[in-house]
N, C-alpha and C positions, 0 to 999 in steps of 0.2 A: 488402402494404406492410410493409416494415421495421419490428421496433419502435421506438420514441424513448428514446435513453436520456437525454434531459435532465431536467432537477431542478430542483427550488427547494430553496434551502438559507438559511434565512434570507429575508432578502430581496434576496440572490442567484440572478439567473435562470444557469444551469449548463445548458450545453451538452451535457454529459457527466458522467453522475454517479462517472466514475472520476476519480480526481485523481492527484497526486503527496504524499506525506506527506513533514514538514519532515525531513530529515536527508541521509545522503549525495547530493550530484551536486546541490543547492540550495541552495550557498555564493557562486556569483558571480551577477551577469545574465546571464552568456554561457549560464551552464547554464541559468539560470531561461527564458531564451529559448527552448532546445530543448524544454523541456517546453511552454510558450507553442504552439511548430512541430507540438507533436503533437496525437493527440487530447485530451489532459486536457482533463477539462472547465473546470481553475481552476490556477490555480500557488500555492504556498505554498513562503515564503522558508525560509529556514536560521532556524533559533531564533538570535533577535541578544542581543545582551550589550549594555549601552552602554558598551563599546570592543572594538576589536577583538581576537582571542585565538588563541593559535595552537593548543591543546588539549592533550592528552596525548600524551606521547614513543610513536612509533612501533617497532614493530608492537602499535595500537592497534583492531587487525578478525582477523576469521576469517571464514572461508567454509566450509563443507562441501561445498559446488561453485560452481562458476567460472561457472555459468547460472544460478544464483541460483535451482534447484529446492528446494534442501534450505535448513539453518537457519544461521544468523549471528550471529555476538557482534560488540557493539560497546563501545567504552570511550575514543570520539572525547575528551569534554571540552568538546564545543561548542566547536568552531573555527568562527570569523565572523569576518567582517568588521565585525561592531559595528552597531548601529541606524540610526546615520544615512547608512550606505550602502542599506541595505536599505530606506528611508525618501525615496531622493533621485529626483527627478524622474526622470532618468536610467535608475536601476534599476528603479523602476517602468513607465518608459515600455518597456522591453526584456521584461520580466514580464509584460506584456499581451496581448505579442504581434499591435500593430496598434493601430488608431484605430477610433473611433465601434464600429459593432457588432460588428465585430472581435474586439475587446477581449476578453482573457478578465478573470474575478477573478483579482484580485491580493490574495495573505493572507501579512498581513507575521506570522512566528511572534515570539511571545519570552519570552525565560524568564531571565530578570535573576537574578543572584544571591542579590537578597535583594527582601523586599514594596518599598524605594524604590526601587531598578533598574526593577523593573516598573514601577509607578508614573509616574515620570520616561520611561520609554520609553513610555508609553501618552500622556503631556502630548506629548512629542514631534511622536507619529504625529497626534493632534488639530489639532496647529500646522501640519504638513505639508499636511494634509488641508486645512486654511484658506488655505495657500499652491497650491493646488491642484494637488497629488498623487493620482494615479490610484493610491488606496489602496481596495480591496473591503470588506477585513474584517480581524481582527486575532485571532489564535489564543494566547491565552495558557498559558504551559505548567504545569500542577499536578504534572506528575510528574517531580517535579526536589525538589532540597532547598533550605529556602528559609530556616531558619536551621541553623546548624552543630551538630551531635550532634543533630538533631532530627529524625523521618524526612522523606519526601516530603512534600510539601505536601497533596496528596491523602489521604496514609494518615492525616494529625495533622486529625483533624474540626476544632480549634478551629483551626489556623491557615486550615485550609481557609475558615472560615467569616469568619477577620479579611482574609483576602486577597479577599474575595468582596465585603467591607463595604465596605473600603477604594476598591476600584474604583469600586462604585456610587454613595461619594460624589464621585470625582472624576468620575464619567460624568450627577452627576442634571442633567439637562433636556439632555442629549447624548447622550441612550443609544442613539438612533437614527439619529447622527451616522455609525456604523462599527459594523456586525454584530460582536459578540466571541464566540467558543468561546473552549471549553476542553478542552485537551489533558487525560485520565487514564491514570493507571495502573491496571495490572489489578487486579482484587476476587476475591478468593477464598472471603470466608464472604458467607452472606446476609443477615448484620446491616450490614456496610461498604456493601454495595449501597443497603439502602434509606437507612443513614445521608448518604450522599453524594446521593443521591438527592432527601431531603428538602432540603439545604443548597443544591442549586443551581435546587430550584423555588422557593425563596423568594426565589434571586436570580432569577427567569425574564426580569425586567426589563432586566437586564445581558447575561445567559448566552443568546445565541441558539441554539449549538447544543454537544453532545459531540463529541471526536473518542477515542474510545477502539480500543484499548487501546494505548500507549507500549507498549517492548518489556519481557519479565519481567527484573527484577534479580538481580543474583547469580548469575549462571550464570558455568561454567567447563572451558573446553577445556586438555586435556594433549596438549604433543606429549610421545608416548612413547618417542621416540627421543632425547630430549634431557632426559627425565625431569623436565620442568619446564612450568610455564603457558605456551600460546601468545601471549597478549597481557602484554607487559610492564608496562604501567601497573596502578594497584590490586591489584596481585597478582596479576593475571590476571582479578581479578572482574567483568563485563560483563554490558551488556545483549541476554539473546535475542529475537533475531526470528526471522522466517521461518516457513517449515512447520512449525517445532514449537508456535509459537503460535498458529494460528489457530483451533482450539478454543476455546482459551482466551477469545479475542477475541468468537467465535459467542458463548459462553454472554455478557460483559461487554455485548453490544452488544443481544442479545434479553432481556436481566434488566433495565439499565436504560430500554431502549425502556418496558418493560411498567410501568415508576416512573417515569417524569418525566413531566414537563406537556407537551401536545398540543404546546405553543410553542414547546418546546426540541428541535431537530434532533438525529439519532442519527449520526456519520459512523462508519463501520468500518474499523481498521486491525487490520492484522495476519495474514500469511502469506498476502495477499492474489496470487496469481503466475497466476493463468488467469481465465477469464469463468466460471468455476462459482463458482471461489471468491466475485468479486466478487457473483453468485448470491444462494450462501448468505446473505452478507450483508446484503444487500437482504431477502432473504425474511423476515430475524429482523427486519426493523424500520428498518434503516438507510437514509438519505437520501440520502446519500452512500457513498464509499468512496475510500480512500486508499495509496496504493503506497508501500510504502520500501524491503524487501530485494529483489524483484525491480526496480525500477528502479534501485538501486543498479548491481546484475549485470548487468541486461540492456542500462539506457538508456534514454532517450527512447522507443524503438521499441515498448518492453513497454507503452504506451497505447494506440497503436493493434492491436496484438494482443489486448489482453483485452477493449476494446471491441468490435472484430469478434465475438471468443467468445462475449461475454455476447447479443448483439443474438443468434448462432443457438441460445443455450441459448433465451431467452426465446421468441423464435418459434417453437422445440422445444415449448415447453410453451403457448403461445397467450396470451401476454401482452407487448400492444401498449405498453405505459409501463411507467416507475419506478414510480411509484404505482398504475396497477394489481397489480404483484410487492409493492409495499414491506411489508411485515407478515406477509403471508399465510402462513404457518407453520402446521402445520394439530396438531393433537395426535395421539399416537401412537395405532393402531389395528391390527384385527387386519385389517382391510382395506385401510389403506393400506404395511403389510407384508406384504399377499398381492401388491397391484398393482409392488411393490418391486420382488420376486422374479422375477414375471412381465418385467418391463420386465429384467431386469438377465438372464436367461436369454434373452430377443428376444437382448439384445445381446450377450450370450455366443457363441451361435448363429450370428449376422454374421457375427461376429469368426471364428469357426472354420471358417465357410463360406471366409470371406475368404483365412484358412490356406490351408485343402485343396487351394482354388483356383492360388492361388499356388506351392504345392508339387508341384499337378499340372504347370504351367505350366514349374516349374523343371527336375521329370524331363522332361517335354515336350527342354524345351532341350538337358538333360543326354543323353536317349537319340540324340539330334539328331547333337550334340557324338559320342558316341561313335561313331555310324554314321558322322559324314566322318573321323573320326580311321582307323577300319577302313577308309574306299573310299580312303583318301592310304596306308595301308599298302598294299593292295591294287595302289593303281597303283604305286607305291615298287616293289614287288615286279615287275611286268607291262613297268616299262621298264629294271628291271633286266634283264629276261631278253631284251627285245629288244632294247636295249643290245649281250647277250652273244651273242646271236646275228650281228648285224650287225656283231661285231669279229671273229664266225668264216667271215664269208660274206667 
């Protein structure tokens, strides 16, 4: 039998533990619908503003490839359409993708300017929710700045801890009204790990799950041919995604798995682009797992490809659920680096068989090819001369 990749994430039952993460190709319904049409197991909106915004002047991206293998800077600005699109019956009912069981989660993102933006968009999404809007969950975003000359929200522990307050008081005796994550940036020392750590099990009330890690800041592409930053906004200074970060991510997503409370979901983002990766993921702890520079590149279509992948790594390795995989990371050993080697030579070995074969196959062709090239010289020659006969007879 297949394995199952479905989830609980919160208390959202997930069809599919791979998803779409909020950023490119998740600005309108029409896009949110494609993701709806594929396999995601949930949709997550565009980080909304309360009002609409057009972002930062363009060329505000970079690609290192056109298939969305390699890494990406961004320096979008959160371009939206504003909360109460993303909020409207309408664009939720297209973000579900169908009725009754159909239906996927719908996770409206948002990341407001400042703690009343938030705020005001979260009273919002409650009132929508009482007008009965097919709203799942609500992803709030920490890895943004949230007052000015101040850093992220996530890296500032006290604001982190007043925007955490704030919430729970506008959510007490609601908190179960709409599942809420939180969106993080990446952690680099292991005092910021457990300090963050600590702050959002004391919200555990509020905070149903993590989505880490947002992409690293401050990176920066030269085109060297114009001697200047490729992206013109900030200076060129952007957010990286992609294959450069998914380590990054691995360590952020197995370090806080191993700190936070049983209660609090782990989702994994970041350089997520095949079924190994979403894999890996899972293995450190994660619940979940969330697409952004591959769906950017690829589209709708990269869900049901890493789904497929992940379902034959896992039956590769003989586990039937998400939750049979989810943790199980085993500690380094000199035996499970003998079993490595072994397995990575099998497949070496394949792979070279595989060569040989195909290269025998090709001379095959090729000596093939050269004997009728010689029997068409051969007769070239054979009806020339009977040709020249037959014009001397």
């Amino acid at each position: 039998m297949s394995p199952s990749l479905s989830t609980t994430l919160s208390t959202l039952s997930l069809p599919s533990c791979v998803m779409n993460a909020s950023g490119p190709r998740t600005g309108s319904a029409m896009a949110l619908s494609k993701i709806a049409s594929s396999a995601s197991g949930a949709v997550v909106s565009k980080s909304a503003t309360i009002e609409a915004q057009n972002g930062n002047p363009i060329p505000r991206t970079w690609k290192e490839s056109e298939d969305g293998t390699g890494s990406a800077l961004n320096s979008e600005g959160l371009p939206n359409k504003g909360i109460d699109y993303y909020i409207s019956k309408d664009t939720a009912q297209q973000s579900g993708g169908g009725s009754g069981a159909e239906r996927k989660p719908y996770i409206v993102s948002i990341s407001g300017k400042n703690l009343d933006n938030n705020l005001e968009m979260m009273r919002r999404i409650l009132a929508a929710l009482d007008g009965g809007v097919a709203i799942s969950a609500v992803e709030l975003n920490l890895a943004c700045p949230n007052v000015i000359g101040k850093p992220i929200i996530a890296y500032d522990f006290v604001q982190m801890e007043t925007v955490l307050s704030s919430f729970s008081k506008l959510l007490a005796g609601r908190e179960k009204r709409v599942p809420m994550g939180v969106k993080m940036p990446p952690y680099f020392d292991a005092p910021h790990f457990r300090q963050a750590a600590d702050i959002i099990n004391k919200y555990r009330h509020v905070v149903s799950y993590v989505a880490t890690i947002n992409t690293v800041g401050n990176a920066l592409h030269i085109d060297v041919d114009a001697l200047m930053p490729t992206i013109s906004s900030n200076d060129g200074y952007a957010g990286l995604s992609g294959a450069a970060v998914k380590h990054i991510a691995l360590s952020n997503v197995r370090r806080l798995r191993s700190m936070l409370h049983a209660d609090v979901d782990v989702v994994g983002v970041g350089g997520v682009q095949s079924g190994q990766d979403a894999f890996e993921m899972i293995l450190c702890g994660a619940t979940a797992v969330q697409v952004g520079t591959c769906h950017w590149s690829e589209g709708a279509g990269c869900f049901d490809r890493i789904c497929a992948e992940l379902k034959d790594i896992m039956a590769e390795n003989k586990f039937k659920s998400i939750e049979d995989l989810k943790g199980k990371i085993l500690p380094w050993s000199k035996a499970g680096a003998a079993k490595s080697r072994a397995v990575r030579k099998k497949r070496d070995d394949k792979a070279k068989s595989i060569k040989e074969k195909e290269e025998k196959e090709n001379q095959r062709i090729r000596n093939a090819a050269d004997f009728y090239k010689l029997l068409c010289a051969i007769l070239i020659v054979v009806i020339a001369f009977l040709a020249d006969k037959l014009r001397k007879s």
